[in-house]
N, C-alpha and C positions, 0 to 999 in steps of 0.2 A: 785724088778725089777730094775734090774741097765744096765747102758749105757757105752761101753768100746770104746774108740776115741784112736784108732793108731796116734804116732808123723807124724803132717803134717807138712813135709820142704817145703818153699816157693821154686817154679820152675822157671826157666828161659822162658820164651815164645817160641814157638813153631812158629817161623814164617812161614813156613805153614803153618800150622794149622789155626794160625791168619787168613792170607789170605784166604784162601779155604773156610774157615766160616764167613766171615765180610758180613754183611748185608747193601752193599751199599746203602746209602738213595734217591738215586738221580735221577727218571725215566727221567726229561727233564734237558735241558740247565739254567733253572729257578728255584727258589724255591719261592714258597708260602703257609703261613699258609692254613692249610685243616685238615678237619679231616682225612681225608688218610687210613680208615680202609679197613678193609679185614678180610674173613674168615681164622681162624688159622689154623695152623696144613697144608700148600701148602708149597710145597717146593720152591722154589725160586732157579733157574739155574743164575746162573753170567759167567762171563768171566773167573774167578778165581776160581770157585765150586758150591757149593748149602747149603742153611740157609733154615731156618724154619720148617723144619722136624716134629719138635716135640714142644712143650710148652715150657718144663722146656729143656736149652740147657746145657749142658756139655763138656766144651773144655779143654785143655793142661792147663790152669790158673786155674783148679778147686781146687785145694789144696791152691794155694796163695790167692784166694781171700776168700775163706772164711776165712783164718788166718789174712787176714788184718780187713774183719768184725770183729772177735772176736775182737779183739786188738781196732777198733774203738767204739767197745761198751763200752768195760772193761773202754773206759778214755772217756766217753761222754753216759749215760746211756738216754741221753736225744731224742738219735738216734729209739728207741723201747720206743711205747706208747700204749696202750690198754684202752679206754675208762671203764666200767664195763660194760657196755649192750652189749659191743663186742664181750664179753667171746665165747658165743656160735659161732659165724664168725669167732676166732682164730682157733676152733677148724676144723671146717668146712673147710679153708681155709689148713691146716695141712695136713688134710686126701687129700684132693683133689689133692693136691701137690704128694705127697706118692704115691697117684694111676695113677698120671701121671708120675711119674719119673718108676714103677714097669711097666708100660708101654713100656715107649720107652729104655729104660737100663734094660733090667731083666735080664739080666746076674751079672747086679753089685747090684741093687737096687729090692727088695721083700715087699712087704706087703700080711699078709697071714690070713683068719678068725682063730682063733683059738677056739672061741665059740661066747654067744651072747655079743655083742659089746665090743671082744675080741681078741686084735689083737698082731700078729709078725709084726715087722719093721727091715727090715734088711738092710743096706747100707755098702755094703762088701769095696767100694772103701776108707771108713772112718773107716770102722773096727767097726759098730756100730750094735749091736744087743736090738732090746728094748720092752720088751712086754708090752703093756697099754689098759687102758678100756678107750674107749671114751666119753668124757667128765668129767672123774676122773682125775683132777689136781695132785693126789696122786701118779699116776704112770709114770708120767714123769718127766725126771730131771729137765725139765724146761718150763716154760709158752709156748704153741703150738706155738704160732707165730714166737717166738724164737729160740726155739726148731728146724724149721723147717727150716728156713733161717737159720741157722747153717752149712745148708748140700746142699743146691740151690746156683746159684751165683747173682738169683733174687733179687733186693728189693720188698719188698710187701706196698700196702698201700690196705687198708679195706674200705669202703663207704659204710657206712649205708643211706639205701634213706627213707625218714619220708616228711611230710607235701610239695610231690612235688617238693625235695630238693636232694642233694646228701650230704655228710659230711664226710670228712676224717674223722675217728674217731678212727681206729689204725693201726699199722702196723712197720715193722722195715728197716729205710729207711740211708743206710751208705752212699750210694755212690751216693750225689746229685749232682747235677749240678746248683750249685750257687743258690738254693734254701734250707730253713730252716724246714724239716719234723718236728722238736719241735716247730716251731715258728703256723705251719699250722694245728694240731691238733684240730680236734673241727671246723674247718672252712668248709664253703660250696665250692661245685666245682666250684660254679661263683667269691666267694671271693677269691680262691689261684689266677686265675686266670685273677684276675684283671687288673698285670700291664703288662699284655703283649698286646705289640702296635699292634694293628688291627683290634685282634681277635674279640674282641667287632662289632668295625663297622663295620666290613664285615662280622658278623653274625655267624664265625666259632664256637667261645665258646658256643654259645644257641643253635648251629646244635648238638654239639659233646654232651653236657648236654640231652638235649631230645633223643638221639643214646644212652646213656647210661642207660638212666633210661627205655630203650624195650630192654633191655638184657634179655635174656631165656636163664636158665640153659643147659647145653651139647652143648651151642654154643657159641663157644668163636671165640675171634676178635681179631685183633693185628693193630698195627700204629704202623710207626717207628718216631723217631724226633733223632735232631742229633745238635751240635755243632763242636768248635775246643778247643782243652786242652793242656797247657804246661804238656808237660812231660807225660807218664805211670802213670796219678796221677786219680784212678778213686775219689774219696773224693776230690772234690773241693765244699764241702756247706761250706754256708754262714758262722756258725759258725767257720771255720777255717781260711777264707779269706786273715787273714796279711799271712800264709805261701804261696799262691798260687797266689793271687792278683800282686803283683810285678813282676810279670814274665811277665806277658802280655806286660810292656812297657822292660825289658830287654831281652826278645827273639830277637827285633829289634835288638840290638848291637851284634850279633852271626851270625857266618859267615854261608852262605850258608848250608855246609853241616850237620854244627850241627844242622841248625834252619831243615831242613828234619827230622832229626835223632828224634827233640823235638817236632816238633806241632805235633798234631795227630789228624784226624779225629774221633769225637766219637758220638756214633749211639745209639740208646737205640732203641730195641725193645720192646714195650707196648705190653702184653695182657691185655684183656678185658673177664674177666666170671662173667658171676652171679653164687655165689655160691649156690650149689641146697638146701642144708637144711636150712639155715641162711637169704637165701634170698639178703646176703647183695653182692658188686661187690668188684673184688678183681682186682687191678692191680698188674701186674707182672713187676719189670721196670729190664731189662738186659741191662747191659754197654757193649759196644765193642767199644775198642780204638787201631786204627792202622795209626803207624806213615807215614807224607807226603812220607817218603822216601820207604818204602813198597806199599802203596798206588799208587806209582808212576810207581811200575813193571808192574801194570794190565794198559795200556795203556788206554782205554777207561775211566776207573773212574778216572784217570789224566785228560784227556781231558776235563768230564765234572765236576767235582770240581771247577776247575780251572773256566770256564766258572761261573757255581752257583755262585760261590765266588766274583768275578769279576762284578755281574750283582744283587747282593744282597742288596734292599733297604740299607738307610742309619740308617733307625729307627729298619732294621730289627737286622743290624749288630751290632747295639749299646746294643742291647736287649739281644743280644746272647754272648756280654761282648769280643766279635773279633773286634771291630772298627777298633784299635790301631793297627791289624797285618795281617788283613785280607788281604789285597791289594799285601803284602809281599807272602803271601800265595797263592796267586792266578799266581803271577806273578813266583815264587817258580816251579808251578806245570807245566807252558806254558814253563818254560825253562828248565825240564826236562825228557822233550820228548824223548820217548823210542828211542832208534839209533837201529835201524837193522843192524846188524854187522856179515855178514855171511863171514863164514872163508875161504869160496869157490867160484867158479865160478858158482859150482854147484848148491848152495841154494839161495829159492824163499825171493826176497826183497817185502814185503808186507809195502805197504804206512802207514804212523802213523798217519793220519786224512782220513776221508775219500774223495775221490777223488771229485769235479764239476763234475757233468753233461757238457757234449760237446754238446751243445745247434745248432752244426751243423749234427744235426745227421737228419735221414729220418724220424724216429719213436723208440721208447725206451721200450725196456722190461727189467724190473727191478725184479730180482729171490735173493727173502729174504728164507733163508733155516734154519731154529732151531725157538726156543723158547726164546732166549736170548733176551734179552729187548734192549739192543744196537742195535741188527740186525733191530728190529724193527724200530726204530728210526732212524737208517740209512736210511734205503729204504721208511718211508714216506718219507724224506728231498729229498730225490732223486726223491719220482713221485711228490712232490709238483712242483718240478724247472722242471723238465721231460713235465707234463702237462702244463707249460704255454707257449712252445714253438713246442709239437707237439702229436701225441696219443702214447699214454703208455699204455702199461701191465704191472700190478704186479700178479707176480705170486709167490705164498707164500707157501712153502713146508716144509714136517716136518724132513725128512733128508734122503740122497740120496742114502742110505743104501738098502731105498723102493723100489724095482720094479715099484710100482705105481709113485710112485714120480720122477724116471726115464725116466715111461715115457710122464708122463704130462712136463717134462722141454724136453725133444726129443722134443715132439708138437708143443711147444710151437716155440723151435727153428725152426722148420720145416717151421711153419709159419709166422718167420721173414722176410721181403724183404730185399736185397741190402741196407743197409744204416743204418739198426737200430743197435742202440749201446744198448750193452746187459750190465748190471750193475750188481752184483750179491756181496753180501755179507752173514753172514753168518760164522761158526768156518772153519777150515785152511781145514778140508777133505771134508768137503762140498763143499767150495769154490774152491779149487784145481778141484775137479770131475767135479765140473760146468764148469767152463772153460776148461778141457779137452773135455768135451760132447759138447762147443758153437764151439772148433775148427774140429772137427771132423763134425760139422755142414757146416764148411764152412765160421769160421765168422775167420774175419784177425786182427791181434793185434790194430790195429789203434777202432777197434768196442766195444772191452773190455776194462771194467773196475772192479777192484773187492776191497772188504776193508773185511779185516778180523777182525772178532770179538775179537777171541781167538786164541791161536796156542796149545791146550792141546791136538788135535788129530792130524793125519795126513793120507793120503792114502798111506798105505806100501805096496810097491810090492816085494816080493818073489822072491828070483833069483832061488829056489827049486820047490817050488809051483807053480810058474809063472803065480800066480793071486794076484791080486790086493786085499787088507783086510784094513778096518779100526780099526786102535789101534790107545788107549792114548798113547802117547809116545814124543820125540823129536830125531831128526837128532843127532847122536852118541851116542845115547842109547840103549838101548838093550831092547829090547822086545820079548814075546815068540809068536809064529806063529799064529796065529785062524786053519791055515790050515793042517801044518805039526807037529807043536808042541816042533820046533826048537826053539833054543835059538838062536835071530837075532839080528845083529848090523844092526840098521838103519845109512845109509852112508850118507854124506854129499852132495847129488848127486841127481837130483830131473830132472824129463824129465817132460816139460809144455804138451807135446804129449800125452803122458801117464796118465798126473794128479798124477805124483806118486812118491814116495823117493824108490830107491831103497837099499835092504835089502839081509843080504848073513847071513850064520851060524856063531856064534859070534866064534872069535879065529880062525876062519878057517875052524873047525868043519864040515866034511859033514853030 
């Protein structure tokens, strides 16, 4: 039974990719310890794309990171530890892996019965073909847990739970975060978690402990937790610390643009399973690390970083090993404020924070339109200030695409008087259509207000079709018709009347 691994070259990063998949950590203006979980397997919409899809994640760095695993194993074996009562949770943790990854990648990734506890493994994007019996150490090339994180860009850690207790007791953990997976071995989940400042007193660590120990098989969980890191360096544990330790006070001496280019925000999504045969609970920990200066094109996660950062205890910041550059970093992210820079007279200047409430208004109706957690958050801060100075409507739609949802915001404006300022945020085709619909209502520029989430859509109007279509796209792009099937350059040329960019046959083309 042998296992054949195609040369894996380290890749350069896909910064889209990066972006489009980065699991921002940040629902408010504040952070605080919490256990923060949630049912796995929800997608998660951003300003920038959608995360959480699936368990085990696969991006553009999947070949270099597990090249840097191997490579951190091979000079530190201290990194993969298996207690002996583990054996059977290594295995268990293996298969489950396998059948989640044959899940969500079955074009690349197979597992297949071939008899009684008889199986095909197939990982096409490694070039790995492997047949084994499970629980026969005999027919894999190498210990399951090993074996598996091989081919995931997960770390795993294992917790056997006995006398009431949880225990790290194995798992193969490369890429930590200023923490010692050999030193924690054998330890309980209250002892790793000792010195962190809070959790204790405000009760999070014995919430999160007692949440783990009523885990039920086929229902997993995730939490995200997040830091800042010099450099694309996912291996910052403790064991390595003189290479990476110095940086934190020499980032300060680097000029602006490099110190963007080098911190990075990085995020770790946690799953949480009970595994179903072994009983024992398996952490999934995935790094994602995306530098200040990328982080800084999605305008909203600028704004509220920057804010977090800026308003982050002192004991939190010290803990989290940013004391020394954080203030840098925050201050970093307020002075790199997206500039709208539109090349025409024709395109829409959309504000980079969102607008005050005109507190001189008669009455306010506030129209939050998507799913995006920024819109959300925009339009409470709007009816909070809204309601303490007059009556407000929110009215909260899922996108204007709806007939229905067209025409509960018609209603809505119908049923405005003389005086109310209409507020409406939300992605750029929503928000554009809204405010075509409040003027066509009758409401006068002085009454609006709008703050845009995202710019990845837009309303295109058809100069052939001579209707109005919502595509992903941007102003000098090309995009193909919904209506005609033409290939259309969207112009740089946008009517507030219409709510719309207009669009003609790319080249000329009729």
């Amino acid at each position: 039974m042998t296992s054949t691994i195609q040369n894996t070259t380290p890749t350069t990063p896909d910064d889209a990719d990066l972006v489009a998949g980065f699991p921002f950590p940040f629902l408010e203006d504040r952070y605080r310890y919490s256990t923060n979980v949630e049912p796995a397997e929800q997608p998660v919409t951003t300003p920038a794309g959608q995360w959480g899809t699936a368990i085990v994640d696969i991006d553009s760095e999947y070949r270099a990171e597990i090249d840097q695993r191997a490579a951190i194993l091979a000079a530190d074996p201290t990194r993969h530890a298996v207690l002996p009562h583990m054996v059977p949770a290594t295995w268990d943790a293996m298969f489950t892996l396998m059948r989640e990854l044959d899940a969500a990648y079955p074009e690349q990734m197979q597992l297949r019965s071939t008899g009684p506890d008889e199986w095909l493994w197939r990982n096409d994007i490694l070039g790995i073909e492997q047949r084994f019996r499970y629980g026969d150490a005999t027919t894999l090339p190498d210990e399951p847990l090993r074996y598996i994180t091989s081919q995931v860009q997960e770390d795993i850690a294992l917790l056997d739970q006995r006398n009431g207790q949880l225990f790290v007791d194995a798992g193969v953990v490369t890429f930590a975060a200023d923490w010692s997976f050999g030193f924690d071995v054998g330890m309980s989940f209250l002892e790793i978690h000792g010195p962190v400042p809070r959790v204790r007193r405000e009760g999070v660590i014995t919430r999160a402990h007692e949440f783990l120990k009523r885990l039920q098989p086929h229902q997993p969980y995730r939490r995200t937790n997040w830091t800042l890191t010099i450099d694309r360096r996912l291996d910052v544990s403790t064991e390595i610390y003189p290479e990476w330790g110095p940086d934190r006070e020499a980032i300060l001496l680097v000029d602006d643009a490099e110190f963007g280019r080098r911190v990075h925000l990085r995020v770790e999504v946690q799953h949480l399973i009970r595994l179903p045969d072994s009983g024992a609970v398996m952490f999934l920990i995935r790094t994602y690390l995306l530098p200040l200066e990328l982080l800084a094109t999605v305008d909203p996660w600028r704004r509220r970083a920057a804010e977090v950062l800026a308003e982050l205890p002192e004991d939190m910041a010290d803990y989290k090993g940013i004391i020394k550059y954080r203030d840098r970093a925050a201050r970093w992210l307020r002075n790199a404020a997206r500039q709208s820079a539109p090349t025409g007279p024709g395109m829409p200047v959309w504000p980079t924070t969102p607008p005050d409430v005109d507190t001189t208004g008669a009455a306010f109706l506030v129209v939050a339109v998507g799913d995006d957690a920024e819109t959300a958050h925009v339009s409470r801060n709007w009816v909070a200030a809204a309601e303490a100075v007059g009556a407000t409507r929110l009215l909260v739609l899922d996108t204007l695409t709806d007939e229905q949802d067209r025409r509960s915001l018609n209603a809505a404006l119908d049923a405005a008087l003389t005086g109310t300022r209409i507020l409406v945020t939300g992605g750029q085709y929503d928000v554009m259509t809204a405010l075509a619909m409040a003027r066509e209502a009758g409401a006068v520029p002085a009454e609006l207000s709008s703050y845009v989430v995202h710019t990845r859509d837009l309303p295109l109007y058809c100069a052939h079709c001579r209707t109005t279509f919502r595509v992903e796209g941007r102003a000098g792009g090309v995009v193909s018709c919904p209506g005609c099937a033409r290939d259309l350059e969207v112009h740089e040329h946008h009517s507030p009347t219409m709510g719309s960019f207009l669009a003609s046959a790319a080249g000329g083309d009729a």
